[in-house]
Legacy VTK file of the C-alpha trace (Angstrom):
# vtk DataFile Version 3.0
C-alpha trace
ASCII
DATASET POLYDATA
POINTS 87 float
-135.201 -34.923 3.533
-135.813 -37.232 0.663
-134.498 -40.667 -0.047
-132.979 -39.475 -3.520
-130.867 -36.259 -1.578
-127.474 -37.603 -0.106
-127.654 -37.814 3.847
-127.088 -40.093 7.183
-130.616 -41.423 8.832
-130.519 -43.399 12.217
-132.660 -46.240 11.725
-133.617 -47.376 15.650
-136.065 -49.823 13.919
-133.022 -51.631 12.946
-130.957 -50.982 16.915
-131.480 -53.467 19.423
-129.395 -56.311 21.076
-125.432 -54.953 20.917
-126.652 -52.322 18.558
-126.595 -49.494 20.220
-126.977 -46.625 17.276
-126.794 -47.396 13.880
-126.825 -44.610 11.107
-127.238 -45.131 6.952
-125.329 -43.324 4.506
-128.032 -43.002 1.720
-127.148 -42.186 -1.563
-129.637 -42.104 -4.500
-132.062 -43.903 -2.058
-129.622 -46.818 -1.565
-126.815 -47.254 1.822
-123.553 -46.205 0.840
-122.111 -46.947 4.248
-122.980 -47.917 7.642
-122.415 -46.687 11.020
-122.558 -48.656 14.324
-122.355 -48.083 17.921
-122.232 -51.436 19.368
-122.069 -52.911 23.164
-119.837 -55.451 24.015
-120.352 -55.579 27.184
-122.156 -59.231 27.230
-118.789 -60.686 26.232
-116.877 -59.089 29.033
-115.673 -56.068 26.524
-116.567 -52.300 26.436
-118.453 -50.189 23.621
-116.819 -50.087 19.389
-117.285 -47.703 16.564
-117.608 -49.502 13.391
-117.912 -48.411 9.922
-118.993 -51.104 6.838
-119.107 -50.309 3.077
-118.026 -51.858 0.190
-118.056 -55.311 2.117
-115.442 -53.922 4.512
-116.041 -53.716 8.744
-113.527 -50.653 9.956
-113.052 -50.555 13.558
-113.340 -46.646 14.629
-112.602 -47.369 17.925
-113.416 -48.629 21.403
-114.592 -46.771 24.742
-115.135 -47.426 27.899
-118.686 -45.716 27.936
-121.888 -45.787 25.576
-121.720 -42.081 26.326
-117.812 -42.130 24.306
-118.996 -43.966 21.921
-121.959 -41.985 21.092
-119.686 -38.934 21.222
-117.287 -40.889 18.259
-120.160 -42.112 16.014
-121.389 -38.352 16.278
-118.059 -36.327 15.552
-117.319 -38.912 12.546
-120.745 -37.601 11.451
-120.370 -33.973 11.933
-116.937 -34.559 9.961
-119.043 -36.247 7.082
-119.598 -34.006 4.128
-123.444 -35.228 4.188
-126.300 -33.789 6.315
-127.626 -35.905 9.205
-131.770 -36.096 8.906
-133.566 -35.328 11.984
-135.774 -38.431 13.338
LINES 1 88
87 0 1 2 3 4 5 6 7 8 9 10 11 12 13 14 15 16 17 18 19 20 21 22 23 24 25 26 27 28 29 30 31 32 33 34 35 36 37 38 39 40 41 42 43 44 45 46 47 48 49 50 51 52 53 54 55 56 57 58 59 60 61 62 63 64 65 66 67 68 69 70 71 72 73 74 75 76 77 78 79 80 81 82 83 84 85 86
């Protein structure tokens, strides 16, 4: 799929740390929005969902489990009206 075509990527060169999963909307070759599966399990908490665009963090949700998470950050995917690349 190419940069220009509408679509999420998961960029794992960018995961590490209490990112978990992170996905970019690109658009025209530039991120349109952001998807994160984070751990916050260093600070005594569980796993979020967060979305960012337009300057804006939305919280999708947390979950006991990276496995719930995961599970989130992929139906809010399948419920996007863009393709997900394969990596």
């Amino acid at each position: 799929m190419e940069d220009t075509e509408r679509h999420w990527q998961r960029r794992r060169d960018l995961e590490g740390g209490k990112e978990l999963g992170i996905w970019l909307l690109i658009d025209g070759g530039a991120v349109e929005r952001e998807l994160y599966v984070e751990s916050h399990e260093y600070r005594g908490g569980a796993f979020d969902v967060f979305t960012y665009a337009d300057g804006d963090w939305i919280h999708e949700g947390e979950f006991e489990t990276a496995t719930d998470a995961f599970a989130a950050a992929g139906q809010a995917l399948a419920e996007s009206d863009a393709p997900v690349a394969d990596t």
